[in-house]
N, C-alpha and C positions, 0 to 999 in steps of 0.2 A: 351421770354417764362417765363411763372410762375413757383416757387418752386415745385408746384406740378408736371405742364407738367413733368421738367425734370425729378422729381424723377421716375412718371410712365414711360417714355421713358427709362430711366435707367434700370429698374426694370422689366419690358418687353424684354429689351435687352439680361438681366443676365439669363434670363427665356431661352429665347431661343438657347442662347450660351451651356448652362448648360444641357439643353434637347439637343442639337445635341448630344454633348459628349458623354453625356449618352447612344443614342442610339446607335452609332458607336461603344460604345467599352463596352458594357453589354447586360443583356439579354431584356430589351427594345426595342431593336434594332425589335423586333419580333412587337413590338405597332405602330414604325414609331416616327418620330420627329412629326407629324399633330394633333396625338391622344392625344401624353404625353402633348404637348404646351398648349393644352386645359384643361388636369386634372389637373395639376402641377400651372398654373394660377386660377382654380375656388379654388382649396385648399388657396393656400396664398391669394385671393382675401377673404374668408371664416373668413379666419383667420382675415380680417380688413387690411393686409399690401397694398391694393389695392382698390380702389371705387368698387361698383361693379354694379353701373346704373350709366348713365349720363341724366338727365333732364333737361327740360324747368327753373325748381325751383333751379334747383343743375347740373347744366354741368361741366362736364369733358371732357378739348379742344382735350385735346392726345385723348381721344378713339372717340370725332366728328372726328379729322380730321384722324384719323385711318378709319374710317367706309366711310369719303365723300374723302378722299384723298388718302390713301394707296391702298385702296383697289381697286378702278378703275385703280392704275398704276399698283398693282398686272397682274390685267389683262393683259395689254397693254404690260407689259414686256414679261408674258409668251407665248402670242399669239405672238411675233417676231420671235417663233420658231418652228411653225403650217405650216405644209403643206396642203395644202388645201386637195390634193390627199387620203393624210394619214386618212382622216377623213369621207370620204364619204357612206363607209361601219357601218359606225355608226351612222349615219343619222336616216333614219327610226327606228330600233329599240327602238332607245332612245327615240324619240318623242312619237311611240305607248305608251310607260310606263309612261313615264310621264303625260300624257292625264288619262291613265287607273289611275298613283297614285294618279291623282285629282278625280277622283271619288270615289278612297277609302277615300281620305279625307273625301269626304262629308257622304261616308257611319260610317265614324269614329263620326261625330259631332253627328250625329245622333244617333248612339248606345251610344255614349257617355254623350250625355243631356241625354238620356232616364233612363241611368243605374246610375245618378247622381239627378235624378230628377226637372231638371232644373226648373221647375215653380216651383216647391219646396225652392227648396236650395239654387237658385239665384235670384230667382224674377221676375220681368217682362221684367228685360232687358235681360233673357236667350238667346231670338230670334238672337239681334244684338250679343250677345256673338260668338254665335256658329256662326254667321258672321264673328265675326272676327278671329276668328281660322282657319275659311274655307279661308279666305284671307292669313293669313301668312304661313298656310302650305301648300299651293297652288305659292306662290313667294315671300312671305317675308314682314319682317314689316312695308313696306308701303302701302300692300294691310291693312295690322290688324289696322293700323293709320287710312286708309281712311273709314273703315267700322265703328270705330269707332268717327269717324268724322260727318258720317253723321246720329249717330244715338244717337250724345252729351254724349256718353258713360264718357269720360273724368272728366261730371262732378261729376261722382260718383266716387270718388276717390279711396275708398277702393280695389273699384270691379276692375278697372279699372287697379293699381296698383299692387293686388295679378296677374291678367288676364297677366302682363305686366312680371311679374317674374316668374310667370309657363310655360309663352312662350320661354323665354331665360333659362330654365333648360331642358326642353323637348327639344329644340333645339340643345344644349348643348349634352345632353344623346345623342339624334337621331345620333350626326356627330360621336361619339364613337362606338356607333353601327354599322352605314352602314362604317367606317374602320373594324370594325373586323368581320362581320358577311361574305363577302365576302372569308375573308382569315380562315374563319372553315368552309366553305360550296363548297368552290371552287374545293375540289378533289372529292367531290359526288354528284356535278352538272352535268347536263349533257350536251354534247356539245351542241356549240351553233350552232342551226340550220337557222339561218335566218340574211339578212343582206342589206342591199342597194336596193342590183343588186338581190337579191331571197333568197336561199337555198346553205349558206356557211357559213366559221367560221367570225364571225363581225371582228376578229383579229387572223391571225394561230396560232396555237397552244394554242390561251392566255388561254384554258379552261384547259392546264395540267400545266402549268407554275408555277411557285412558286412567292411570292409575291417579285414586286421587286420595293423596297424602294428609288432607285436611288439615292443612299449615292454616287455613283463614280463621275456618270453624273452631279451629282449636283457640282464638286469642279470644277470650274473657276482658270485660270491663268489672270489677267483681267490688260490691262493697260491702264495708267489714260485718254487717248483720246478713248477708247473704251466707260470707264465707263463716260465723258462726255458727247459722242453722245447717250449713251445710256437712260442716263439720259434729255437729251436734246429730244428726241424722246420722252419720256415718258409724262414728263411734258406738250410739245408742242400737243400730241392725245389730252393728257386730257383736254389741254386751248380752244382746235377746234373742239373740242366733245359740248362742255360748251357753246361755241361763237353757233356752227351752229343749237343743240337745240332753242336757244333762238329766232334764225332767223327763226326756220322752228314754232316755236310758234306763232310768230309774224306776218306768213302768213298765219293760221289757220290752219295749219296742222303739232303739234307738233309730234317729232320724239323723244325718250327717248335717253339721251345720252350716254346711254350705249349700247347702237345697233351703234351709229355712231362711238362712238370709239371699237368696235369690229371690224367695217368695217376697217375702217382706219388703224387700228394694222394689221387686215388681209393682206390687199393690201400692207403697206409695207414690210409682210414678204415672200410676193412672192418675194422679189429680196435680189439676192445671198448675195450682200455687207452688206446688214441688217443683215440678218439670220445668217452670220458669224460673226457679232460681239461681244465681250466678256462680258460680265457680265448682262446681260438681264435675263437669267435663276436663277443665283443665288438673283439680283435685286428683282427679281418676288416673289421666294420663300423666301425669308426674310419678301416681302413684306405681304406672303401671311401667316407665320407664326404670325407676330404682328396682323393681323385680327382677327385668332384662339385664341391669345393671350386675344381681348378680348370680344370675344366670350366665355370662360371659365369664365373671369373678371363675365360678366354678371348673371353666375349662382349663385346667389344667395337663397341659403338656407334658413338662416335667416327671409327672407323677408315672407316666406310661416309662419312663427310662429308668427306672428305678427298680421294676420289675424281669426285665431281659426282654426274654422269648416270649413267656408270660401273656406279657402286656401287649406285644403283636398282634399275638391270639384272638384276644380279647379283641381288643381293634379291630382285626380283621371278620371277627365274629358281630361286632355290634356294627358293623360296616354294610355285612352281607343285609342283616333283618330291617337296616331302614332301607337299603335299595330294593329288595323285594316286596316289601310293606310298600313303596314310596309307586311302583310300578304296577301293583294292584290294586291300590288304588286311585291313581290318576289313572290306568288303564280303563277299571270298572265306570271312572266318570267319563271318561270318554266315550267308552260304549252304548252310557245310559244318558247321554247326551245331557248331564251335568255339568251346570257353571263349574269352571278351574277352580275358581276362589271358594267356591265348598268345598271342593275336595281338597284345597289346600287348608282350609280351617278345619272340617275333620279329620285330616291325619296331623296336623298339631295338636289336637286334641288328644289323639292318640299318644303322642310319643311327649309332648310336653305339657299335655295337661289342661284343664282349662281356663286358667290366668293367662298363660302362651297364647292358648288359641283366642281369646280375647283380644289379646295385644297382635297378634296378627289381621284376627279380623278388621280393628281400627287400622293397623297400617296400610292394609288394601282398602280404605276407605268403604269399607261394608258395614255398617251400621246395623243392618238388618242381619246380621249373622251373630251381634254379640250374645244375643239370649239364647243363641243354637247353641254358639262355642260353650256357656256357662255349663249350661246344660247335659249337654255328652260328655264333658268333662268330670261330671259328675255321674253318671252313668259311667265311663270306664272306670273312676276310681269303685263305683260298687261290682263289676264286674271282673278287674283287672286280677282282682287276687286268686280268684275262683280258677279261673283261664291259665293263668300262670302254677297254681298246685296242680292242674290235670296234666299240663304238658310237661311238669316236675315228674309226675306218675309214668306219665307215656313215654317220655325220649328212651329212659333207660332200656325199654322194651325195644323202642323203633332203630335204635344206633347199641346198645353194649353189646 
């Protein structure tokens, strides 16, 4: 490892150490370790003590293999403790919202170039812009890469770079929000009326319940052939996730390997001897904190003052599409008399993906949503691109 990795491993570690503590024995405790881990790292990331992009030109190895390595095992750990059963009633609800918060997206790009003046203010690449917005808050930044890909956005560096840090602060904001918007809407929500199987609560009681943080469930007694097998599990999904994409590539029908290690982590946690072993939950949620960790890393502020007017723009544009995303779909859950807490896991899903909505789901104590969040997160990354090149095609039409 380089000087660097270790220091940021180091320093991610103290982050999160330091923010458990905190919330256990202060009034934090009310934010969650998921929310603080993300302010507490864009601060001192702010401050210089942390990178706060990793690029093509300038990569930082700790937060690639945080984003290509942790955070797939993130998964894999916390689905060993998924019961299939436990999940079924949150099936449909969540996927309705999520389909609905993709079309607030696209209703957000749209008010948002219009109300920003995008032929104006950005130029002629506006079109593929609001392309690629429709792609990463739709599944995430490989849908915003691919629209940007194919419309050689990249090589305008400016546009490309401000587009690239207004995406990781808005993203940033959004996972802050959908933690606490939940936990101040949730006693004057109203029950949820829909679920699976028809007309029931998605989870009993979960519409009176108080937020729960799972500070208890979360401490592990863990001993070292646990924490081997469990690690040995983890590593081994993720090497045959890896191995069987490349196989199901290779015979024209690529499979994303994050559906194949979902499967995989599933299937093994149907059986008893998995599902009781020790240190997977806590594994997971470490793993899933260092994700958050630089996730916050990435907000940087700075990066917006470097560009001028520019970078307002862009803010103000990537401002408009999460508060109208954010209003169509908490509105449509409220309508269709949907628990708060799907709707706030589907639209992190939407705008940060499905490791985010994972870690959200655990921080509102929803257990029963992590296989929904894995899930549609994976569904917007195979829809997000598609979504994002049409609205690349249309804008120019509906605004030049």
């Amino acid at each position: 490892m380089t000087a660097q990795t270790l220091y940021i491993v180091a320093v991610l570690c103290l982050v999160i150490a330091g923010t458990e503590w905190l919330v256990r024995r202060s009034f934090l405790r009310h934010g969650g370790t998921a929310l603080m881990v993300i302010i507490f790292t864009a601060v001192i990331a702010n401050f210089g003590l942390l990178p706060t992009s990793s690029t093509d030109l300038d990569p930082v190895p700790a937060y690639d293999a945080i984003f290509g390595t942790v955070a797939p095992l993130a998964i894999v750990w916390l689905l060993l403790k998924v019961n299939l059963r436990d999940i079924l009633r949150a099936g449909l609800p969540i996927i309705t919202l999520f389909l609905i918060g993709s079309l607030g997206t696209v209703a957000g790009v749209i008010a948002g170039m219009a109300l920003v003046d995008g032929p104006e203010r950005i130029g002629p690449l506006f079109g593929p812009l609001g392309g690629m917005f429709t792609g990463t808050y739709t599944g995430g930044s490989v849908n915003f890469n691919a629209v940007a890909l194919e419309y050689d956005v990249m090589r305008e560096g400016v546009l490309f770079g401000g587009a690239s840090a207004v995406d990781s602060i808005m993203t940033t904001v959004w996972m802050a929000a959908t933690i606490a918007i939940p936990r101040w809407l949730r006693s004057h929500w109203p029950k949820s009326g829909w679920s699976w199987g028809g007309l029931a609560d998605a989870v009993p009681g979960s519409a009176d319940r108080a937020p729960d943080l799972g500070i208890d469930e979360d401490t592990e007694r863990v001993h070292p052939v646990d924490l081997a097998l469990v690690l040995a599990i983890g590593f081994g999904t993720l090497w045959a996730s890896q191995r069987l994409e490349a196989w199901t590539a290779a015979m024209g029908f690529p499979i994303p390997d994050i559906l194949i290690l979902t499967v995989i982590a599933l299937v093994l946690a149907q059986f008893r001897t998995i599902t009781d072993l020790a240190g997977s939950r806590t594994l997971g949620l470490f793993s899933v904190y260092l994700f958050l960790c630089v996730i916050g890393a990435h907000c940087d502020v700075r990066a917006l003052a470097d560009i001028g007017p520019l970078g307002l723009a862009l803010l103000v544009f990537a401002f408009t599409i999460i508060v109208v995303h954010g209003f169509v779909t908490f509105g449509a859950a409220r309508l269709l008399r949907l628990d708060v807490d799907i709707a706030a896991v589907a639209s992190q899903a939407n705008v940060g993906g499905g490791t985010s909505a994972l870690a959200l789901a655990r921080s509102l104590g929803r257990g029963d949503l992590v296989l929904p969040a894995v899930l549609i997160g994976s569904l917007g990354n195979a829809v997000g691109t598609f979504l994002g090149l049409w609205v690349a095609r249309m804008l120019p039409g509906l605004l030049g």
